[in-house]
N, C-alpha and C positions, 0 to 999 in steps of 0.2 A: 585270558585268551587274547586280547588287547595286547599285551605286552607281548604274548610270543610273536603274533606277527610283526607285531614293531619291530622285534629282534631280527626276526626270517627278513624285511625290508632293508633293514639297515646291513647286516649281515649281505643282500644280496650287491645292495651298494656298493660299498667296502670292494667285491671282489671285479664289478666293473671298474672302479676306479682302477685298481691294480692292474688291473688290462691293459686299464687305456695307458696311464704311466709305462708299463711295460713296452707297447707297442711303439710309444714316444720318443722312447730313449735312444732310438738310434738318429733319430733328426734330431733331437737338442744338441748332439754332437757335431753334426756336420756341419760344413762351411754352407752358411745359405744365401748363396752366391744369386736367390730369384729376388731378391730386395736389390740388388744391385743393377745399375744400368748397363756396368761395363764390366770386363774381367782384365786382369794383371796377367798379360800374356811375356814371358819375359824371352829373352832368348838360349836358344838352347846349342850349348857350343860339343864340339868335339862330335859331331851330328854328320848324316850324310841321309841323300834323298834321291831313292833309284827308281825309274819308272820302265816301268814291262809292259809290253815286249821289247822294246827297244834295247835293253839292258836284259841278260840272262840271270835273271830272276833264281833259278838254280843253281847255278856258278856263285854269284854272290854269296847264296845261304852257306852253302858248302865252304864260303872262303871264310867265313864268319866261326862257321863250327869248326875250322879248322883250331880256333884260335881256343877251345873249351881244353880246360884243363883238369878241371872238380867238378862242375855240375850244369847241366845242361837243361832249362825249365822250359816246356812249351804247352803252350795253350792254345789248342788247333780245332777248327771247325769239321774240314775235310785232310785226308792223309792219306796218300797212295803213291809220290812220287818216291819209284824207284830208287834213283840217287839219293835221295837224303835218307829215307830209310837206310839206304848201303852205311852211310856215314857214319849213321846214330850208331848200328850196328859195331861199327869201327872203333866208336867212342866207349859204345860200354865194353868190349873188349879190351880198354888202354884205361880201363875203370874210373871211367868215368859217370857219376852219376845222371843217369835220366829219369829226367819227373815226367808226366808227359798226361795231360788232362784233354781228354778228347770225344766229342759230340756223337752219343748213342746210339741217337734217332734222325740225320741229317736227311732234310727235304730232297730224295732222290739219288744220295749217297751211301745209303747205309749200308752195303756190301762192302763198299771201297774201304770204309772204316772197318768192317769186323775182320777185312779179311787181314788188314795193317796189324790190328790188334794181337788175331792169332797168331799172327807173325813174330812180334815183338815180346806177348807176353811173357814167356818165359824166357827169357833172357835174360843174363845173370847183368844189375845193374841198371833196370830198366823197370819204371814201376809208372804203369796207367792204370787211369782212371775217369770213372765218368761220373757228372757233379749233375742228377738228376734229382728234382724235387724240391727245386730251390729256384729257376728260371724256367721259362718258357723251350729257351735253347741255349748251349752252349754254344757263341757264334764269334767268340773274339779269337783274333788269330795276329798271338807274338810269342816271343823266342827271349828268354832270359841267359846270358852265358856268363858262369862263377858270378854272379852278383855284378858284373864291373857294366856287359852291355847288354842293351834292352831292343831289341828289336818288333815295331808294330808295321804292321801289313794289313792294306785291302786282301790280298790276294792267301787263297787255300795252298796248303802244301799238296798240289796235285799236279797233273803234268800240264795242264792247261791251263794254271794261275801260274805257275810258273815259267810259262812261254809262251803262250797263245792271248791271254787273254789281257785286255786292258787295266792293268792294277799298278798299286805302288805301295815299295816298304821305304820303311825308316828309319834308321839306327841310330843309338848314338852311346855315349859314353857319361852322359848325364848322372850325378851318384843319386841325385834327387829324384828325376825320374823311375831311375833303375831298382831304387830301394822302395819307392811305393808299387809298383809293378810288382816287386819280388813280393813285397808283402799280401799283397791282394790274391798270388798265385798259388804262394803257401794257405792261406787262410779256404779259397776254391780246394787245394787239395787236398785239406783236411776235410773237406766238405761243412765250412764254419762261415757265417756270413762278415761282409768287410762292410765297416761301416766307420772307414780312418776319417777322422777332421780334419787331416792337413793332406788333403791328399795336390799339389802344385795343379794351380788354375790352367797349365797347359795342357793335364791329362783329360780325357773323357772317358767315361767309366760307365757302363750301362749294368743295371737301371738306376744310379745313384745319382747322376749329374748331367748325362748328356743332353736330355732336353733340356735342360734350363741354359748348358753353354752355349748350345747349338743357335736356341732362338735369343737368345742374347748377340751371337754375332750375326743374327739376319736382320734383328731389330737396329744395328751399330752401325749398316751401312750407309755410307751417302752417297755414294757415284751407281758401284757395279758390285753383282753377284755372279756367280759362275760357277756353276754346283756341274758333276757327276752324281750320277744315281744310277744303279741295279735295280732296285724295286723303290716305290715312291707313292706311300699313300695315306702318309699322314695331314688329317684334315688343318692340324693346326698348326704344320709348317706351312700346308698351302695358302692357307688365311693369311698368314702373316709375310709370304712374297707376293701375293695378291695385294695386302697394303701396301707393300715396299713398290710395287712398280704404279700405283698409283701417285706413290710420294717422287717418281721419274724416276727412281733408279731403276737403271737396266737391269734386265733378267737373262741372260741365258741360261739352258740345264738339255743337259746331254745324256739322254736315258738309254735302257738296250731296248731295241728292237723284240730282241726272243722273249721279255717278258709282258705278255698278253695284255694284264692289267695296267701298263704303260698307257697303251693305246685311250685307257679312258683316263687317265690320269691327267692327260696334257690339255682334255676338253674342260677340267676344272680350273685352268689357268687364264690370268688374265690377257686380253687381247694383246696386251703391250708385251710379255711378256714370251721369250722368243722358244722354242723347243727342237730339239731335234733327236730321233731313232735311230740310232747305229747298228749293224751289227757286226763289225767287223771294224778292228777286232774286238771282240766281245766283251762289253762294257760292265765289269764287275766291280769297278771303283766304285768310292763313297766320300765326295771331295765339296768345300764348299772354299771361294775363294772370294773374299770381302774385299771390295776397290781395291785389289789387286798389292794389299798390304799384310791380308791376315788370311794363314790355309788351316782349312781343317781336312786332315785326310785320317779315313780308318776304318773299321768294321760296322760302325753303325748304319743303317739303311736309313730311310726316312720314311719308317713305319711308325704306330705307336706300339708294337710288341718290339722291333730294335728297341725302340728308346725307354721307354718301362718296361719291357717284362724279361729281355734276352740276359746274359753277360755279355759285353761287347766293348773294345778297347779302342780308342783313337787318340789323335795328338793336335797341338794347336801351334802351328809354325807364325813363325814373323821376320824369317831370313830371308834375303831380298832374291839370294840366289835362287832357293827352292822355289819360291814364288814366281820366279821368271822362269821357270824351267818347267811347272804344273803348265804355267800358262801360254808356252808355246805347242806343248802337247795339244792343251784343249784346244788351240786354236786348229793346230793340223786337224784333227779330230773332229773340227766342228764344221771344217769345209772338204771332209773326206781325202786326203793325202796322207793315202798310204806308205809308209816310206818300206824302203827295203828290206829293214829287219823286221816289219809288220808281216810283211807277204812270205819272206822264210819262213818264219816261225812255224805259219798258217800251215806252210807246205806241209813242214815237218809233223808238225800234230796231225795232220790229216794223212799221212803214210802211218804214222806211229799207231791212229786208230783202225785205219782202214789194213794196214798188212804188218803184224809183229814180227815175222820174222825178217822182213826187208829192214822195216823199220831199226831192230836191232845190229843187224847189219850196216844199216848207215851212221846212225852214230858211232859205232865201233871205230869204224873206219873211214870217213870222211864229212860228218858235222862240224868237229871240231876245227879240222883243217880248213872247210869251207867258211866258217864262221871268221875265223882267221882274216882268211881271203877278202870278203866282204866287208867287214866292219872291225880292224883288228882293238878300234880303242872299248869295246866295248864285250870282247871277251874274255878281258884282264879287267873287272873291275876293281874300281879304289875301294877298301875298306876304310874306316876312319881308328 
């Protein structure tokens, strides 16, 4: 009787250990980059770095897809603009492949999605899907095209991340990037978990890396930080800008106004450390900007479900140009200077919600022209 329990013990053993081993094996693989002080952020060429509204956020995508030949991969939170719908449409009639993996249950979106959905789904060349039961949410939002470029974005494929709202993409031509990204996107479409080791220390990856990159470069500051945020309530970023402005580095962080939880978020911050509520234009970014030498911009919020529990994509720049370019935004931004393509924009989104048929009406026939008029370098944008 002695012995069979011994067996049933040992037996029971045995299959905890294989648990644990099991559940193991995807960290003994990863780079564990939390032993580390610092990350190999290297530079990323063949790159370009657009900031919206100021730049037509729409035009751009559209100039990019123009360029798909074989396969076109995206990985979207929200989707409803019109135009690039049109396009995608365009693409799979000139057969071109579309993958296109897209969030089920989005916080207050989920008509805009099903109605994309039934829109696109049949359509010959065009295959969605949704990656449920694996994250919390599907919340990163980039753009793969034939494998060669990788495009990452703050900002929803909607009409209002696309021209109204405060966001930024990022493109580039990177094969290193491009090919970890493709891979992570096939493995979500397969509905298969990514758990690569070499994934280049520029990417950020949720829930596999972000925290550890993220508070690695708030911990690496010495001067100044300079964060955007949309939503902002992770206890243990705030701990650790709370240490960093006691260490005197400056703090600024520029939150939106329209989310509620903001409002107590900023009484958890230390006195030194500076804040300000926007709402206008409507601050969807997700940007941290280290003494003004190293940017992180992307999907992730500075929640703990962004950072552990969401899918969620961003990038880690070290290009002087980007970096001067984030940082004259934030500055306009941080003392209210609205500029001209702020206040169109606005106009326009707020006809486009408030009357469809004018709305359509005007861009038909005088948007484009007007945009012209007004700000012509930035109706032609550069692709790289």
């Amino acid at each position: 009787m002695n012995i069979i329990k011994k067996e049933i013990k040992l037996k029971k053993l045995i299959e905890i250990l294989i648990l644990i081993i099991i559940f193991s094996l995807p960290f003994l693989f990863l780079k564990d980059i939390s032993l580390k002080s610092k990350i190999e952020i290297k530079n990323i060429e063949n790159s370009n770095l657009y900031t919206l509204p100021e730049e037509n956020g729409e035009k751009i995508l559209i100039n990019y897809l123009n360029l798909a030949k074989e396969e076109v991969n995206i990985n979207i939170y929200l989707f409803s603009n019109k135009n690039i719908i049109k396009k995608i449409k365009n693409l799979a009639k000139n057969n071109v492949k579309i993958n296109i993996i897209i969030e089920k249950e989005p916080f207050g979106g989920g008509y805009l999605n099903y109605k994309t959905v039934s829109e696109l789904s049949n359509i010959k060349n065009i295959e969605i899907k949704n990656i449920i039961n694996i994250y919390s949410l599907n919340h990163a939002k980039y753009i793969i095209i034939d494998n060669k470029i990788s495009i990452i974005m703050t900002s929803n494929l909607t009409g209002s991340g696309l021209n109204s709202s405060r966001d930024f993409i990022f493109a580039t031509k990177n094969k290193e990037i491009t090919k970890s990204l493709n891979t992570l996107f096939k493995n979500d479409f397969k509905v298969k978990y990514f758990w690569e080791n070499n994934i280049p220390e520029n990417l950020v990856i949720s829930p596999i890396n972000s925290r550890k990159i993220l508070e690695i470069l708030i911990k690496n500051a010495k001067n100044s930080l300079e964060l955007y945020a949309e939503n902002f309530n992770d206890e243990r970023i705030i701990n650790l800008l709370n240490k960093k402005s006691e260490e005197n580095v400056k703090i600024k962080i520029i939150l939106s106004e329209d989310i509620s939880s903001n409002k107590y978020t900023i009484k958890k911050f230390h006195k030194n450390i500076e804040t300000k509520l926007i709402k206008k234009p409507y601050q969807h970014s997700k940007v941290i900007i280290v003494d003004r030498k190293i940017l992180y911009t992307g999907s992730v919020n500075f929640s703990m479900q962004s950072m552990d529990q969401n899918r969620e994509v961003g990038i880690i720049l070290k290009d002087k140009k980007f970096i001067k370019k984030i940082v004259n935004i934030f500055e306009k931004d941080w003392n209210n200077t609205l500029s001209i393509e702020i206040i169109f924009n606005n106009f326009i989104s707020h006809i486009h919600s408030s009357f469809t048929p004018l709305s359509t009406f005007f861009n038909k026939n005088y948007k484009s022209k007007l945009r012209i008029f007004v700000w012509s370098e930035t109706y032609k944008p550069s692709i790289i």
